[in-house]
C-alpha positions as CSV (number, residue, x, y, z in Angstrom):
1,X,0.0,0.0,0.0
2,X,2.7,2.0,0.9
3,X,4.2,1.8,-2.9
4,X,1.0,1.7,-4.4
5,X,0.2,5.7,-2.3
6,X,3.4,6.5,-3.5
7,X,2.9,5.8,-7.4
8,X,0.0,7.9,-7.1
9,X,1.4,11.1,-5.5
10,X,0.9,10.3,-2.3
11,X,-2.7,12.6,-2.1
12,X,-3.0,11.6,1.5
13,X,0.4,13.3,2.8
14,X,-0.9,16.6,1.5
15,X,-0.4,19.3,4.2
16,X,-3.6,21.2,3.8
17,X,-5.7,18.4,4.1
18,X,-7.7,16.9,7.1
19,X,-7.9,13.7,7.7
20,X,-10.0,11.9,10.5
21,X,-9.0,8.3,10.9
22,X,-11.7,6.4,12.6
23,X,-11.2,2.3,14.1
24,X,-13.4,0.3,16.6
25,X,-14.9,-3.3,16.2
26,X,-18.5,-1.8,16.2
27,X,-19.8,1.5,15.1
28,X,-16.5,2.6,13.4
29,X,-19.2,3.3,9.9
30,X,-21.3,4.8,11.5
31,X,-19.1,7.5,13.7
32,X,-17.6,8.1,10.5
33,X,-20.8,9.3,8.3
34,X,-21.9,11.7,11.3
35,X,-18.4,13.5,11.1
36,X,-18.5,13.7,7.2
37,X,-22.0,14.3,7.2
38,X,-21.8,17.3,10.0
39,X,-18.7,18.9,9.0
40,X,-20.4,18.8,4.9
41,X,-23.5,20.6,6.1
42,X,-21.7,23.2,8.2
43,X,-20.5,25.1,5.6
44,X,-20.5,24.8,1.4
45,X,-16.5,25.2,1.4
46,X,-15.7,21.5,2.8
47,X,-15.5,18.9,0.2
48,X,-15.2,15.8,2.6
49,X,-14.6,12.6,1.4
50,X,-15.4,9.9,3.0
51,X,-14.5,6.0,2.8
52,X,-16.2,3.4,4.2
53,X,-16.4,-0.6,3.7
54,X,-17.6,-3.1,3.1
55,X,-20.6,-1.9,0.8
56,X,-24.2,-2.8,1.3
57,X,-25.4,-2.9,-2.1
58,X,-23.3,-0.8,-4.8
59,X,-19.2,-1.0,-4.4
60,X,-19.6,2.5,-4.8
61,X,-20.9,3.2,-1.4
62,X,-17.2,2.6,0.0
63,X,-16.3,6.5,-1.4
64,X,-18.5,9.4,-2.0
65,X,-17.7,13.3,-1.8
66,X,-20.6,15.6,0.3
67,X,-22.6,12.4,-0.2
68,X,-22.4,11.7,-4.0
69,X,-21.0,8.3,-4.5
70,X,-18.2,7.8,-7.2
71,X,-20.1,7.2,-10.5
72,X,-19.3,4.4,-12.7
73,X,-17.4,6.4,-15.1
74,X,-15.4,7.6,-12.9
75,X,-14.0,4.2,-11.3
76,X,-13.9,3.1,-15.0
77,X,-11.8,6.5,-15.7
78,X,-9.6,6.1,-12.0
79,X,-9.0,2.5,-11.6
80,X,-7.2,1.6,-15.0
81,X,-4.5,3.6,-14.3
82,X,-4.1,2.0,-10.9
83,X,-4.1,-1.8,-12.3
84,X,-1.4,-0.5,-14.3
85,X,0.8,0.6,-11.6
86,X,0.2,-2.4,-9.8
87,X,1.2,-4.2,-13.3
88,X,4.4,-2.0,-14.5
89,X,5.8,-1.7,-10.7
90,X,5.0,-5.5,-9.8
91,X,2.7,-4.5,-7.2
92,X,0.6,-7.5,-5.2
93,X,-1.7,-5.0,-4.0
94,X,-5.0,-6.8,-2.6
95,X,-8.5,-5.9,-3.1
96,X,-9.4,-3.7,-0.7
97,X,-5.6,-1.8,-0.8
98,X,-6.6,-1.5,-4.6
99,X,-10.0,-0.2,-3.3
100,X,-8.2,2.1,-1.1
101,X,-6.1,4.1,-3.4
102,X,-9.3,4.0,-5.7
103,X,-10.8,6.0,-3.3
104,X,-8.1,8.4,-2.6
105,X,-7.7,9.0,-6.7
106,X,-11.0,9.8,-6.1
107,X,-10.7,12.3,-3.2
108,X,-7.9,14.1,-5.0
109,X,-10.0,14.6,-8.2
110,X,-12.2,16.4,-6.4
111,X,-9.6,18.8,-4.4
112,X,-11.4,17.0,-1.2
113,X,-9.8,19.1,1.9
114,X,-11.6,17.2,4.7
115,X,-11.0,13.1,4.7
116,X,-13.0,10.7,6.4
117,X,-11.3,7.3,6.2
118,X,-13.2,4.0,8.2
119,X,-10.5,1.2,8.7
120,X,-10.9,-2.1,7.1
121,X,-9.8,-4.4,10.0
122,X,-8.1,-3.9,12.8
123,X,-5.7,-0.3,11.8
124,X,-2.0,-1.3,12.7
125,X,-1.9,-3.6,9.3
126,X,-4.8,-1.8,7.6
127,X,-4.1,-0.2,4.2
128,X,-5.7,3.0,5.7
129,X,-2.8,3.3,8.3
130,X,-1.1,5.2,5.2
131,X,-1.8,8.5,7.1
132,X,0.8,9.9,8.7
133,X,-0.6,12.9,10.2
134,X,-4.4,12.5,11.2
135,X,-6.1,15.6,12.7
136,X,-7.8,12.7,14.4
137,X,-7.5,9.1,15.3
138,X,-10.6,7.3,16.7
139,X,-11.6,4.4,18.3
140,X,-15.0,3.6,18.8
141,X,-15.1,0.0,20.8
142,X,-13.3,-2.7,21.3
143,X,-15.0,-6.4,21.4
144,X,-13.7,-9.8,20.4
145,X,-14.0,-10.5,16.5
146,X,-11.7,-11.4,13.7
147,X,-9.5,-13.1,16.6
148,X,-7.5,-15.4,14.5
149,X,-6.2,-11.7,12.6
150,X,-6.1,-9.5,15.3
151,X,-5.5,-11.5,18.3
152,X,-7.7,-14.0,20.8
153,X,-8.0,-11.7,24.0
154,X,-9.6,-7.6,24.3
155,X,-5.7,-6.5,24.9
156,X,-4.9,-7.5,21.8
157,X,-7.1,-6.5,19.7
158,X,-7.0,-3.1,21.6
159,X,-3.0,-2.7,20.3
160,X,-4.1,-4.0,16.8
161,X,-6.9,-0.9,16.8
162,X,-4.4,1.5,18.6
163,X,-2.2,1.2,15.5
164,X,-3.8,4.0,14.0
165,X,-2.5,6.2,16.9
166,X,0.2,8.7,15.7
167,X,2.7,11.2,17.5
168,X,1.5,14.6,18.0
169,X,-1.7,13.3,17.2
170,X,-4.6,13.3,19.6
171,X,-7.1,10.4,19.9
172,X,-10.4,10.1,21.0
173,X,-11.9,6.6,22.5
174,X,-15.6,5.4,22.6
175,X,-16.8,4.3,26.3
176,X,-16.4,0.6,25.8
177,X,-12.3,0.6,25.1
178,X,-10.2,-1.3,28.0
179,X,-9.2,2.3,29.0
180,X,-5.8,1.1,31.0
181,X,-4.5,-0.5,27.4
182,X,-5.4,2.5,25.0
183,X,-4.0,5.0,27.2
184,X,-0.7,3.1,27.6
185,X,-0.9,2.7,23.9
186,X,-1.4,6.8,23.0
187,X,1.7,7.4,25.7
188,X,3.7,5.3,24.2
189,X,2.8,7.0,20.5
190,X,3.3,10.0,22.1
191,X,-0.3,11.2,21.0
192,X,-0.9,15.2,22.1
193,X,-4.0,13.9,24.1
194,X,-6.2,11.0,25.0
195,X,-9.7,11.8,25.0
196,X,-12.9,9.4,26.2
197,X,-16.3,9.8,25.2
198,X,-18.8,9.4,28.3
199,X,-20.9,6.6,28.5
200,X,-24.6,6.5,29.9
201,X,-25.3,6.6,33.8
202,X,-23.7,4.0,35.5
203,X,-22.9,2.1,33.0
204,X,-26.6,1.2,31.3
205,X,-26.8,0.1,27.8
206,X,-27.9,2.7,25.8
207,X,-29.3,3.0,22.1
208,X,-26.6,2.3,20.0
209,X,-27.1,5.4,17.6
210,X,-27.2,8.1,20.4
211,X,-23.1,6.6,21.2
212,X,-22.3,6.8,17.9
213,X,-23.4,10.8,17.8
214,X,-22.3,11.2,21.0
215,X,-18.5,9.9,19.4
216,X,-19.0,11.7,16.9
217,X,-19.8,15.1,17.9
218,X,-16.9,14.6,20.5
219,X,-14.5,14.7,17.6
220,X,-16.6,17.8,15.8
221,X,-15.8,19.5,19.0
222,X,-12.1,18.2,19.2
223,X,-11.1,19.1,15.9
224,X,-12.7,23.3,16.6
225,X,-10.1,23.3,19.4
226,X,-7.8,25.6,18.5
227,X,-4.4,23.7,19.0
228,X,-6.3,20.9,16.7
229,X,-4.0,20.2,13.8
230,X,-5.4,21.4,10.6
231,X,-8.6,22.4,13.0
232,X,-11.7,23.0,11.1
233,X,-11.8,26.4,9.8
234,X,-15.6,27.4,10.0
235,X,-17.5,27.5,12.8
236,X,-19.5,24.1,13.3
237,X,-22.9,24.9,15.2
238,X,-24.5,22.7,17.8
239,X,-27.6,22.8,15.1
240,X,-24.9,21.6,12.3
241,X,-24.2,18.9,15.0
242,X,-27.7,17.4,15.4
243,X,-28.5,17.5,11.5
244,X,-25.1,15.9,10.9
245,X,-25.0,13.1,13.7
246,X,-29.0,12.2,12.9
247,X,-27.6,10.4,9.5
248,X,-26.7,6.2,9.6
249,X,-25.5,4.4,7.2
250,X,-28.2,1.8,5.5
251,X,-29.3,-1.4,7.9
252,X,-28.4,0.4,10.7
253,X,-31.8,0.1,12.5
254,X,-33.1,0.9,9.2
255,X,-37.0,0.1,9.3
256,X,-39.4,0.2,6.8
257,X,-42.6,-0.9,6.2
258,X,-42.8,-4.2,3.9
259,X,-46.4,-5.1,2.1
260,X,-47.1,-8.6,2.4
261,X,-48.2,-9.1,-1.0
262,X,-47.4,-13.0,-0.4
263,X,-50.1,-13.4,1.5
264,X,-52.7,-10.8,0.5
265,X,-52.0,-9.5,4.6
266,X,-51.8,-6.3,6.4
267,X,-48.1,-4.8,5.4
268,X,-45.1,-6.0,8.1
269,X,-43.3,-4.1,10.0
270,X,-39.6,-4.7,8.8
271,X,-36.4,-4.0,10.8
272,X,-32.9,-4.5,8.9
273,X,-29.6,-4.5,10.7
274,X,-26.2,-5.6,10.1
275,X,-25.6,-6.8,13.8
276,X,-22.8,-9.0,13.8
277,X,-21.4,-10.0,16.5
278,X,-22.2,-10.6,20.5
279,X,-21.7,-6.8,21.4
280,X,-23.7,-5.3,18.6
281,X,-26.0,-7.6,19.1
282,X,-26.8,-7.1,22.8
283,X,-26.9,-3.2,21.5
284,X,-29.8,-4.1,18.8
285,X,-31.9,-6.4,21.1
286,X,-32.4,-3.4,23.6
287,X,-32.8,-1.1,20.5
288,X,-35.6,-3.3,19.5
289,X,-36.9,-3.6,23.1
290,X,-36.8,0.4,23.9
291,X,-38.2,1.0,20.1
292,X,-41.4,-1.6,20.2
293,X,-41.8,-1.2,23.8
294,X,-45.9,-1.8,23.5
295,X,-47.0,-3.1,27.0
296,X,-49.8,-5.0,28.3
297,X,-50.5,-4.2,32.0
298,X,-50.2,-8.1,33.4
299,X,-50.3,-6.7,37.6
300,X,-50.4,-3.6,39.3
301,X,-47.1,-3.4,39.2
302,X,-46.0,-5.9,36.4
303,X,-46.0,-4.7,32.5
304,X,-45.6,-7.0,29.6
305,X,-44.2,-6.7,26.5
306,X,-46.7,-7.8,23.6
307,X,-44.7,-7.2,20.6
308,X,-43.1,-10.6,19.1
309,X,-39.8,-10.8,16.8
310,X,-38.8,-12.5,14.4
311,X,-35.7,-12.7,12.9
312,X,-34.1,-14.2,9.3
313,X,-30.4,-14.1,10.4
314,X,-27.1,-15.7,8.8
315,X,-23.2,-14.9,10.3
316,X,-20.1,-15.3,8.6
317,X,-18.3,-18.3,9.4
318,X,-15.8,-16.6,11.9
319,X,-18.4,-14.9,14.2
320,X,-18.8,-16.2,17.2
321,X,-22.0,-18.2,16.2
322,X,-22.8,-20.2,19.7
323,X,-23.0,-17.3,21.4
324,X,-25.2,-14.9,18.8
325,X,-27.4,-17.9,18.6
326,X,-28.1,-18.3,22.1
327,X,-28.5,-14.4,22.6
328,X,-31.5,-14.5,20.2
329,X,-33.0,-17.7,21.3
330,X,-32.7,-16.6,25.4
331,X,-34.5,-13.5,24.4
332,X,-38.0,-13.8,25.6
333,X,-39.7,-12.0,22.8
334,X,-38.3,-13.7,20.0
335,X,-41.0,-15.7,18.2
336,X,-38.7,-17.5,15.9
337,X,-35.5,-17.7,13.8
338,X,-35.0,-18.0,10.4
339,X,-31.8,-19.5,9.4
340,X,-30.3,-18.2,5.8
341,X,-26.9,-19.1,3.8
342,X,-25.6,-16.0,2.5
343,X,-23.9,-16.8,-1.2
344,X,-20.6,-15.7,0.1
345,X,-17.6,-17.4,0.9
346,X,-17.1,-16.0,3.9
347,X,-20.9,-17.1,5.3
348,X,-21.4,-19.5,7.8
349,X,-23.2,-22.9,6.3
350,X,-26.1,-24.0,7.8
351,X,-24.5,-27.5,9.3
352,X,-21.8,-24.6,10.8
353,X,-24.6,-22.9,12.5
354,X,-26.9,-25.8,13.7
355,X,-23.4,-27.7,14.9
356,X,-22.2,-24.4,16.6
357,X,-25.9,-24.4,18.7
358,X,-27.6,-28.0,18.6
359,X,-30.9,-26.8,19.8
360,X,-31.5,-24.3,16.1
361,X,-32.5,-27.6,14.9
362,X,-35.5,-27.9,17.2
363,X,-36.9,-24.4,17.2
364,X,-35.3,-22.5,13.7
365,X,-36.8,-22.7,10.9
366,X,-34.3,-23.8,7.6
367,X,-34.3,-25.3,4.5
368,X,-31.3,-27.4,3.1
369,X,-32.5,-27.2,-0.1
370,X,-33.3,-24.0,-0.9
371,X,-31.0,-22.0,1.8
372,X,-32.0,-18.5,0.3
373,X,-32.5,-15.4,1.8
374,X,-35.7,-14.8,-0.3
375,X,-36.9,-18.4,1.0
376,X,-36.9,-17.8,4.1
377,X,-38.1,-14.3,4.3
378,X,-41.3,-15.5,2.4
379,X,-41.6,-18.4,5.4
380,X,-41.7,-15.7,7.3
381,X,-44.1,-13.6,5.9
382,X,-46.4,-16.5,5.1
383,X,-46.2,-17.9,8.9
384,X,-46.9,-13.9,10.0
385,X,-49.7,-13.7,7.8
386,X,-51.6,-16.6,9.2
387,X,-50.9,-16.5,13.0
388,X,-53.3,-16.5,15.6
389,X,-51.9,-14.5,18.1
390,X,-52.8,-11.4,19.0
391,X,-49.0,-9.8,19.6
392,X,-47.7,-7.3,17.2
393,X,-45.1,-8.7,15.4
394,X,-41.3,-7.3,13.9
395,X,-39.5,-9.1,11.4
């Protein structure tokens, strides 16, 4: 990556520009769209790029400027140029390295002087770690994934994320972070200053979105200061702040409302998310508690939730499967569990799920032969459609 920056002018080492450099197992996408987002609508002389991954449903999602994704032309005009590099200067760049220096082609083309960049994994070895002078580094959380990369206990992965550190740079840190390891980690970088985002009272869970704005406008606010390197020039308002941070990326609690044509039945209430692990998940199945909170009145002092879910789930292979599939089975509104195959080579099979928790084969409902999403999200539908209880339902 580091030759590949290089055959391309090294855009990223540019002294005028601002670059926020943003790590964390969860919620690194979506603290990273609330600070483009914000700092684009305070004023109409940022051009912020921003680059996110993976994508949800273009490849084009992974770099935009004020929003507007990279066209096709454009990564038909920009990456040729870069495959030949790669060719002339016998360069085994990977994929997303390739994608990377796409994007900041991309960024430059537009004279972008604010820069957004979301790590791909971890940040020590990530081919963002290019930067050498953030404004910004941030870490969101830290939580137990991708062990057999990054490392099989919290510490490590902690000093895998703390990579993106840099001296003389400062660093802000979500609230769940073993605090001990990443400030021992920004010491040793020599980072200007260490920086933690509050949690909620006492420790509580709290919705999931209001952390990530809550990160986020911590680093607005950290990057007005005015020893900030390359601080933000115009004046960010606390209205600029709540426009900015109300923005998520897509299937981040994204709900809509489906119309069960299937079945000829009343339209479904539909919740997508792209929980994927133990922690995140924790964070959606209070999100879903706190957001369809309808209560029957069971005592005088007892109330009872009445709204049933269901989910259509599926995990790549390296998740932590057991454990995701016990949290949704041990949670006492869900109504049932669809089990999908994702065509990817990364997803988990269904023998893979049903081996890593025995009981899915009892209460789940799957389909060796047709392992689909679209399968089982119309024997969901269908079984919604014709159910006898009274209970709202979610899917």
């Amino acid at each position: 990556i580091k030759r590949l920056h290089e055959a391309i002018g090294s855009p990223m080492d540019k002294s005028n520009l601002t670059i926020i450099h943003v790590a964390g197992t969860n919620g690194k996408g979506s603290v990273a769209l609330k600070i483009a987002k914000t700092i684009e609508v305070s004023s109409p002389e940022y051009r912020v790029g921003l680059f996110v991954s993976p994508h949800v449903s273009s490849f084009r999602e992974r770099m935009q400027v004020n929003s507007r994704l990279i066209s096709e032309s454009e990564v038909e005009r920009l990456l040729p140029p870069i495959f030949d590099l790669c060719h002339s200067r016998r360069i085994p760049a990977t994929f997303f390295e390739i994608t990377t220096v796409l994007a900041f082609s991309f960024f430059a083309s537009k004279n972008a002087n604010v820069v957004v960049l979301e790590t791909g994994l971890g940040g020590r070895l990530d081919a963002t770690n290019i930067v050498q002078r953030p404004s910004l580094s941030v870490i969101t959380s830290i939580g137990l994934e991708h062990t057999r990369i990054l490392g099989d206990t919290i510490e490590k992965i902690a000093l895998e994320k703390a990579g993106i550190m840099k001296e003389g740079c400062p660093v802000l840190v979500g609230p769940n972070v073993p605090h001990e390891v990443m400030k021992r980690a920004s010491v040793d970088k020599n980072c200007s200053d260490y920086v933690i985002c509050a949690a909620g009272e006492h420790g509580e869970i709290v919705d999931y979105d209001v952390e990530n704005s809550n990160i986020a406008i911590s680093a607005i606010q950290m990057l007005q200061r005015p020893s900030a390197q390359r601080r933000l020039p115009y004046f960010i308002s606390p209205d600029h702040m709540k426009e900015g941070t109300s923005h998520r990326p897509p299937c981040r609690f994204e709900t809509t409302i489906l119309s069960n044509s299937t079945t000829n039945h009343e339209p479904v209430q539909v919740v997508l998310d792209v929980a994927h692990n133990p922690s995140a998940l924790r964070y959606l199945l209070h999100k879903l508690n706190s957001t369809f909170a309808t209560t029957t009145t069971t005592t005088t002092t007892h109330k009872r939730s009445n709204t049933k879910l269901r989910f259509v789930v599926g995990f790549s292979r390296d998740k932590d499967l057991s454990r995701c599939a016990r949290m949704l089975l041990e949670h006492d509104r869900t109504q049932r569990i669809h089990l999908v195959e994702a065509a990817h080579p990364r997803a988990a099979t269904l023998e893979q799920m049903l081996h890593a928790c025995p009981e899915l084969r009892r209460v789940a409902n799957y389909d060796a032969e047709d392992r689909s999403i679209t399968a089982q999200i119309r024997r969901a539908l269908e079984e919604m459609a014709t159910s006898t209880e009274e209970e709202g339902q979610v899917l």
